[in-house]
N, C-alpha and C positions, 0 to 999 in steps of 0.2 A: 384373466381366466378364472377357472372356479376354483376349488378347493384341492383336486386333484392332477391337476393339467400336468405338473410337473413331478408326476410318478416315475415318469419309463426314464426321463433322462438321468434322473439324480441313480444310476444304479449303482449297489456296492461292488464293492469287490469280489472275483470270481471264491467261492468257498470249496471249498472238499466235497461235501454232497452235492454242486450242482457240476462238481469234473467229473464223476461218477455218474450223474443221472439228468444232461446235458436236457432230452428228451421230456424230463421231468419239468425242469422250468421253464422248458418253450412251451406245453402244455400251461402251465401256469400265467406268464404272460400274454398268450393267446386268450386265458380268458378273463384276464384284468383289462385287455383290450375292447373285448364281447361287454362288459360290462361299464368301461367309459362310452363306448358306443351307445348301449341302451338307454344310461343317463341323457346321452344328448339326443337321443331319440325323442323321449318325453320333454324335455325340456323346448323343442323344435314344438313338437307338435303342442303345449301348452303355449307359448309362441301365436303358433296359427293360432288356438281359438281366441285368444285376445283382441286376435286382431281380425278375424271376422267380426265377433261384439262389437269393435270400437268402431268398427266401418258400419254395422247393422243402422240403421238409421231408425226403424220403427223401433227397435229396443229400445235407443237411446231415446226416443220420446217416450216411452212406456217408462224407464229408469228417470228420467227430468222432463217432466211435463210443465214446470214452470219454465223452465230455462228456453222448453220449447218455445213455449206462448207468447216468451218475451221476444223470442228472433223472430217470430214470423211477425207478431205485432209492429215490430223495427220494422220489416220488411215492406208490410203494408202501409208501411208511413211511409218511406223516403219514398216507395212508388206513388202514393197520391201528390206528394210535393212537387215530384216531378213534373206529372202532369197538371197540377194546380199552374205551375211556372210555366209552362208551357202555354196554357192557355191565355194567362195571366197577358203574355207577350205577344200572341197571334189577337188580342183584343187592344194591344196599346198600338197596334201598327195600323188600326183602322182608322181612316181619315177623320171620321168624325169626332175620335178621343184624339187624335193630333189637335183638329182647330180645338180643341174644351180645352188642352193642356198650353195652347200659344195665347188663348185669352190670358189663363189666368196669370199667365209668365207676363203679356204686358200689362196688366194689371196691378202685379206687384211693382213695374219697374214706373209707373206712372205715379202712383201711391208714395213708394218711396224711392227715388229718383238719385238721392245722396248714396244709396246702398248700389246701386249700379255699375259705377267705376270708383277706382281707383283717385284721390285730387290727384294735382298736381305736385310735385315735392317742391317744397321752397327755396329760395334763393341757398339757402344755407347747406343744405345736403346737398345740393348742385356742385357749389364751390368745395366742398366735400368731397363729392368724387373727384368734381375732377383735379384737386392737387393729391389724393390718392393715384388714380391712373399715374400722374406724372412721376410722382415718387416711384413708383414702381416700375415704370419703363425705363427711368436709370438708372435701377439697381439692377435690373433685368442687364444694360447695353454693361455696366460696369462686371459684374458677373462673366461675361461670356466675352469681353477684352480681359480680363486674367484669363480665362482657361485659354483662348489663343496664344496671349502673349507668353506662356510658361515652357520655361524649355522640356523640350524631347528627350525621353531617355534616349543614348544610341542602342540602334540595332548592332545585336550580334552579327548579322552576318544579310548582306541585302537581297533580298528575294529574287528571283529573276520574274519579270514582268514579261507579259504578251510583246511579243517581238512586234516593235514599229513596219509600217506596210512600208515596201519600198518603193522610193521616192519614182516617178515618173521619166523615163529615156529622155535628151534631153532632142534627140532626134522627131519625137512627135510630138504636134502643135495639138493643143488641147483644144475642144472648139465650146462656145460658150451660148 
């Protein structure tokens, strides 16, 4: 709060002239009150005009006219980009830049034909993998026979489980 906010509460102690002239300092309070009031009056209303200014939008071009020039400028680019890309894409979807884009794709793959795929991997990274895989599926199977084979903490105290259905009269023949 401001400078004053904590007038009324800090009050002294009651004195001789205000037990004598009770009337006198309620008048006086009353218009230490009138007068925190009016501070925050103008302080409210300087408030509002800031903030009409800062919402005024022609002012603030008239106050930054570069700052303007440079948003709308922004503004007027990302808009033609968009539609630049837009059109860019309703032109690559036309049959006839498809067949000009599959020439020249086989084109390149007839030209250079090594760049196409992938060889084949050699005898050696073959062997490679696969005694990796192996390695690791035993360490995987040895792995997970320790955590079976490791004893159980005991339970404190056994749960009671879904009661088993009971078993079938022995008087009726089940039919199959």
């Amino acid at each position: 709060m401001g400078e004053g906010a904590n007038r009324l509460t800090a009050l002294l102690p009651v004195t001789d002239r205000e037990r004598e002239a009770p009337e006198e300092r309620a008048r006086e309070i009353v218009g230490e009150i009138a007068d925190i009031r009016n501070q925050l009056d103008r302080t409210l209303a300087e408030l509002d005009r800031r903030r009409h200014e800062a919402t005024d939008l022609r002012l603030q071009i008239r106050r930054h006219p570069t700052v303007a020039a440079g948003v709308a400028i922004g503004i007027l680019a990302a808009a033609s980009g968009i539609v630049a890309m837009a059109l860019i894409a309703r032109r690559r979807e036309r049959p006839a830049s498809k067949a000009r884009s599959l020439r020249r794709a086989l084109g390149r793959a007839y030209e250079n034909p090594h760049k196409l795929a992938r060889p084949e991997p050699g005898i050696a990274v073959r062997v490679l993998g696969a005694v990796a895989t192996t390695v690791g599926t035993a360490l995987a199977k040895k792995y997970i026979e320790q955590l079976w084979s490791r004893p159980r903490p005991a339970a404190a105290a056994p749960r009671p489980s879904v009661a088993p259905a009971p078993a079938p009269s022995a008087g009726r023949a089940s039919v199959r």
